[in-house]
Every structure is written in C-alpha cells, then in structure tokens.
N, C-alpha and C positions, 0 to 999 in steps of 0.2 A: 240375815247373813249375806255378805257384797259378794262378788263373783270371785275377786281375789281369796277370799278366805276358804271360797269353797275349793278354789286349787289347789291351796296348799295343805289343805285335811285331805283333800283324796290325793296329791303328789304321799304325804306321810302315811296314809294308808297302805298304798301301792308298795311303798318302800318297808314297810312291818311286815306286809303280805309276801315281799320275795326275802328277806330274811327268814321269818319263818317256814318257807318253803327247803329254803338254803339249812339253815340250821336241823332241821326235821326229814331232813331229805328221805333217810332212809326210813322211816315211817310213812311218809309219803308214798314209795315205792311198794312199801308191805299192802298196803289199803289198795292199792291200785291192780297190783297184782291178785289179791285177794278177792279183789271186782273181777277182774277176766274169769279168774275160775269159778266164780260164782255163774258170771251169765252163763262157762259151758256146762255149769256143772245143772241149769236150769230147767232144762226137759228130764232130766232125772228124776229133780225135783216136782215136774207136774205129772211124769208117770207114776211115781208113788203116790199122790193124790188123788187120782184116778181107781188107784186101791181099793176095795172097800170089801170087808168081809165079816162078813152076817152083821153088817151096818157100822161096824167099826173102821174107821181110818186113821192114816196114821199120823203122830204129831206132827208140828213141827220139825217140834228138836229133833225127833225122832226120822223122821226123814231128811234133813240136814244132815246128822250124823252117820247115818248107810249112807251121802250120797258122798260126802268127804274119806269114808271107809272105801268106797268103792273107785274114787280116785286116788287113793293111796296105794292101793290094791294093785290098780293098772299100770302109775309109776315103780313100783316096787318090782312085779312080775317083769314090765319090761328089764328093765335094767339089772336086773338080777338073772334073767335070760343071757344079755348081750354080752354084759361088763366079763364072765370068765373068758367065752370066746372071745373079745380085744385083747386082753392078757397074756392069751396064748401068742397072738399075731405080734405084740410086739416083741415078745418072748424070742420067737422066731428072727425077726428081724433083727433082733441085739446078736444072733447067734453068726450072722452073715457078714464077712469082713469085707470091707469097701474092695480092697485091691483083688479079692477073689470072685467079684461081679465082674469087674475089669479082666480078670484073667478069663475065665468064660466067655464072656463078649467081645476078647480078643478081635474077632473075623469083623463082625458089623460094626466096631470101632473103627476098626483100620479104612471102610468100605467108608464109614460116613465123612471120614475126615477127608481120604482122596474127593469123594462129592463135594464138601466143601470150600476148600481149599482149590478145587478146578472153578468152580464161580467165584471166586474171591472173596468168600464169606468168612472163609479163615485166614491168617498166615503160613506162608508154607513153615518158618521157623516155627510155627506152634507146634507142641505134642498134643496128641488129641488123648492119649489115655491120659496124659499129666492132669489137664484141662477136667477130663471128665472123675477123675479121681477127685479133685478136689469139690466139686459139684456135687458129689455123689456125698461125700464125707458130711457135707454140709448139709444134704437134704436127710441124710438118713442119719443122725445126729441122736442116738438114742439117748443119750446125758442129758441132754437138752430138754428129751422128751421126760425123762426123769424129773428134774430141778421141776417141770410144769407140773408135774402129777405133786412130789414133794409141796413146791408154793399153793397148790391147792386143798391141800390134806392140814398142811399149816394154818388154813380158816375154818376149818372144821365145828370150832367155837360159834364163830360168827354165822356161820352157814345153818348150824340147829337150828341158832335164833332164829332165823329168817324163817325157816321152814314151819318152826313152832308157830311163832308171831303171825305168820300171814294160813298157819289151816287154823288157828284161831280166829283171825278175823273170821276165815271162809267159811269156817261153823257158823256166826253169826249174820253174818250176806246172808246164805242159805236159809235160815230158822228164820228172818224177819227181809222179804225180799224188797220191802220198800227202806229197808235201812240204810243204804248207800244213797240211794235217790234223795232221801229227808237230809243226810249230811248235805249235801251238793245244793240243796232246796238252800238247805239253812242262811248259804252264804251269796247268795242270788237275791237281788232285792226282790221286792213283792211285785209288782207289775211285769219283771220277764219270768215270773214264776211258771206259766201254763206256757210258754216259749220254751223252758227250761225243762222242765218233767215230758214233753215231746220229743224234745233232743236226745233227753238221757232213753226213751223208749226205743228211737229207732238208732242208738248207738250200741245197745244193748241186743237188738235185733241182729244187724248186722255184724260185729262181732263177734256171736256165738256161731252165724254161718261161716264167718270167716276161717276161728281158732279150731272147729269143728273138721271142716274141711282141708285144713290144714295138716292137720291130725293124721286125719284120712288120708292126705296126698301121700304125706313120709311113710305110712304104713303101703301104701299101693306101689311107690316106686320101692321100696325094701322090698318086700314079697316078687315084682316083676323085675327085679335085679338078682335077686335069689334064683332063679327060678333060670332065667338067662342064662344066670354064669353059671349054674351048676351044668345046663343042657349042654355047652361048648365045653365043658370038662376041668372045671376050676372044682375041688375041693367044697365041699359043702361047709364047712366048717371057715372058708377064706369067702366063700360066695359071702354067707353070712354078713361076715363081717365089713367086708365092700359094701354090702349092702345097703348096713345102718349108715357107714359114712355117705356113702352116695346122699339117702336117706335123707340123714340131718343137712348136711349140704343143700342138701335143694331147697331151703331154708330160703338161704341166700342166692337172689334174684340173679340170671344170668351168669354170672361167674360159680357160681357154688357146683353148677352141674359139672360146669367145666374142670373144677377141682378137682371133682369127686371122679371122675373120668382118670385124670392125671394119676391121682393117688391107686386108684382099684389096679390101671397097668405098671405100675410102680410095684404095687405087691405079687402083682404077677408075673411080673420078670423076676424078682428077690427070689422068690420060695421055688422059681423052677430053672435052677442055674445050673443044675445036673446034666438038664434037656440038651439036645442040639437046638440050636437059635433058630436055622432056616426052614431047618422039617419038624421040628419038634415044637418051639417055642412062639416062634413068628405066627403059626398057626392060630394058636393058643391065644394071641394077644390082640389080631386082627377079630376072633370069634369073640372075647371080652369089648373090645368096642361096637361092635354090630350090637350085643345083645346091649349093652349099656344104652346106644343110640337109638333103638328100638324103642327102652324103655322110657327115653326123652321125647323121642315123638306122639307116643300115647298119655307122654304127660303134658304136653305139651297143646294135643289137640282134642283132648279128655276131660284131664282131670283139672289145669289150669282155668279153661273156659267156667269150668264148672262151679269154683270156688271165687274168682271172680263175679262171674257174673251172677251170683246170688248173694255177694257181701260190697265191693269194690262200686259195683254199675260206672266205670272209670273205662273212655276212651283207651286201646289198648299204647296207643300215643301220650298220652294225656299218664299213663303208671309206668310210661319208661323217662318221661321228661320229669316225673316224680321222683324218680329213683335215683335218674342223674344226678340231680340235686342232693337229695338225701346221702349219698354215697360221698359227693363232695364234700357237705358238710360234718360227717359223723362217720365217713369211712363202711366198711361193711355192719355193724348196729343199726348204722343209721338207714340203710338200706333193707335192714332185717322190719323193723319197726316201721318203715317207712308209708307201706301201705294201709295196716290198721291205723294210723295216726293219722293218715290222709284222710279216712271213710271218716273217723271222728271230728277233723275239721271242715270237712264238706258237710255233714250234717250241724255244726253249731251253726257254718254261714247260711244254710239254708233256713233255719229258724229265729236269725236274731237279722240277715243281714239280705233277705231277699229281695230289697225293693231294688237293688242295685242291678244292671244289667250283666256284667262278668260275674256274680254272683248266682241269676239265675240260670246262666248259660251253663257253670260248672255243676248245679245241682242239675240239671235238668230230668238227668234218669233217675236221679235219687226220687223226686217228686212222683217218679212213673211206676216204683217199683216198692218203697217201702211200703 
C-alpha cells in the first residue's frame, strides 16, 4: 500500500469517525458522563469490597447497584431539600413590585444619583429612579424566570432519557470497572495500547479527586454561607437559599462567586424593603458581604488549594491563562469544563507526546504527583 493511499483511508477514516461522533453525539455525552460517575462513584465501589462477612462478599452487580442507589439517594435528598425553599424565594420575589423597591429606596436613590451626577458619571437630565426602575424591571423579570422553568419542564421527556440511559450505563461502568477502559482500548491501535490504559488510569485518578472535591467545595461554601448569613441576621430559610446559589456559582471560575455575591444582596434588599435603608438595612447588607467574603477567602486559601492540588497539579498562572481561553471560546461551559478537560489533556500529552520539550515542561508535576 503507497503513502498516498494510506492518506486517503485514514483522511476517510477521520471523516466517518467525526460524523459518527456528530450524528451520536448524544450517546456519546451519555457514556461519558456515565464514566465521571462511575470514577466518583469508585471508592464506594472498593469500600464494598473490602466487605466481608463470615467470608461472604459482595457481587458485583450487587455492589454496583447500592453504589448507583446511594447516588441517587444523595442527588434526590439534596434537591428535594433545596428545590421547596427556591420556590418560596421566587414566590417572594413575584410578590414585590419594581416601583415599590424604588419607593422605599427613595432616600439612597436620590443620594446615589447627586454622587453621580457631581463626577460626571451621569447626566444631570437623567432621572435616576426612571433609570433604576427600568434596571430593576429587567433584572427582577419573574416571567422570564417562568418561560426558563416552563422551556425546561417541556424536556422532561428527553431529560428521563438521559437520566435513565446514562444510570444504565453507570450500572454497568460499575459492575465491570474495566469496561470503559476495553471500549477506549478497542479503538487505540495495538502498540499505544500500554500508553493508552496508563492515560485512562491516571485520568481516572485524577478526576475522581477533582469531581469529589468539587462536591465537597459547594457543600463547604453552602454550609459556611449558611452559617454566615444566618449569624448577621438574614432569615434561615433566605441564608439557605443564597447559599446553594452562591454554592452552585462557585462552579464557575472567578465570575461565579462574584455573581453569587450580587444575587444573595439583591435578595437581601428585596425581601427587607419594610426596613429603614441606613439603620436598618444598609447594616444588614454590609454584614451579608463580610460573611459571603469570609466565605471566599477560606475558599479560596482552603478548599481551592486543596482540590487543585490533588487533581489539576496546574501552575496557578498556567489555570487562569486556561480559563481565559476556555471562556473565550465556549463562554461560561467552557470555563465550567475547562479545567477537568485540561488534567485530561495534559495527561494524553504526557503519555503519547513526551519526548517534546513544551510537552514535558506542562506535565512536569503530573510526572511528580500521579
């Protein structure tokens, strides 16, 4: 076979293999996902194995099955937890009419707009309640927030499937733990085989630190947001709910806390519009960011270090010139994903592509740590 022939079987290769990818996508997505939770669902899996009573241990299937019962368990409890209290909070929110935010906030309106307006940040022709009325209308937009809940209830169909589909897969991830590795083997030629089953080992490794600790961070900043905002005098029931969003927010790198920040004083001016502003509320709002900021700096010099540097091993330069990028290209996803998909490319180049100098420069601590 000439050299030309062999390009254009592997060019047609190439081109069946993103087809298929394209056309299968969401299969693709199910298997994949089905893999993350299978790695976290993997110390489950070898504490049950450790099992043993009066010499009996347990199956496979059988500990596969409690280890997918007991992540169903923890998604279900959580959200079955949080989801009444959000419903209240929006509940609340639908009940509060823009212009009687604005009539409350009369005095610090009026205050903010002379500041402005004296540095020339505003027009003196501006109205600043008109301004902030229309701001407000738009942020606090419960229809909107509606129509979201609605277009999501409207795939309810498709959303079983997926959920079905991939704790089937994760049944069988689980029951046979070299089963994803043998697919992945399958399509790897034979000589980067033992290159190949190294990669997926320490891809597997480090991901389960990652999604694990990850876990752990939103449950840690929830609880020490909780905990915060109830101590300054916010409503347990609102602490709560700030909480989770703060929470899931922190998700998303840099901006998300920041969000989360925005949104928690946003609910805490809404629901205390009775208060006086200067003795009563301003209080209130300054004690909500202290404790939220509290909460970012032990997340920040705690629990980030922590989860990084047992998954990521990523200069902390080196996962923000990541994220830039990532954020450029795919917006916040792309920034969500951005850092497991980095660990997973830094370990393929470590294994397939290390004779290269930039390549062993970017693994360097991977080599040092997995």
């Amino acid at each position: 076979m000439n050299t030309i022939t062999k390009y254009i079987l592997g060019f047609i290769a190439l081109a069946v293999a993103i087809f298929f990818s394209w056309y299968f996508f969401s299969v693709i997505v199910y298997i994949l996902v089905s893999a993350v939770i299978s790695f976290i669902g993997k110390p489950i899996i070898d504490l049950l194995g450790r099992i043993s009573i009066r010499g009996w241990r347990f199956p496979n299937a059988l500990k596969a099955a409690i280890t997918v019962i007991f992540l169903w368990a923890v998604f279900i409890l959580f959200f079955s937890t949080i989801i009444p209290l959000a419903v209240h909070e929006f509940q609340s929110l639908e009940n509060v009419s823009v212009s009687k935010i604005v009539t409350q906030l009369q005095g610090p309106i009026e205050d903010a707009g002379r500041f402005l307006k004296y540095y020339g940040l505003m027009e003196e022709s501006q109205d600043m309640n008109v301004y902030l009325t229309d701001e407000l209308t738009d942020w606090l937009n419960v229809a909107r927030l509606r129509t979201w809940f609605g277009s999501v209830l409207g795939t309810l169909t498709d959303t079983f499937i997926a959920l079905f589909s991939i704790t089937f897969i994760t049944f069988f991830f689980l029951k046979d733990s070299h089963l994803f590795t043998g697919m992945v083997l399958a399509v790897v030629p034979s000589r980067y085989e033992e290159q190949a089953r190294n990669a997926l080992d320490s891809i597997q490794k480090l991901l389960v630190r990652y999604f694990v600790g990850l876990f752990l961070e939103i449950l840690g900043v929830m609880a020490l947001n909780t905990l915060g905002l109830s101590i300054v005098g916010l409503d347990i029931n609102n602490a709560v709910v700030i909480a989770l969003v703060t929470g899931v927010l922190n998700v998303i790198p840099y901006i998300g806390p920041l969000i989360g920040i925005l949104f928690g004083l946003t609910v805490g001016i809404v629901l205390n519009l009775d208060m006086d502003f200067y003795s009563q509320t301003l209080p209130l709002l300054v004690g909500m960011t202290a404790a939220m900021l509290v909460t970012r700096l032990i997340d920040d010099a705690f629990f980030q270090p922590l989860i990084y540097g047992n998954s990521v091993h990523a200069h902390p330069l080196e996962i923000f010139i990541v994220l830039l990028m990532a954020g450029s290209m795919a917006g916040i996803p792309g920034m969500i994903l951005a850092i497991p998909s980095y660990t997973v490319l830094r370990v393929i180049l470590k294994e397939f592509f290390n004779k290269y100098k930039l390549v062993k420069k970017l693994t360097q601590s991977l080599n040092e740590n997995i």
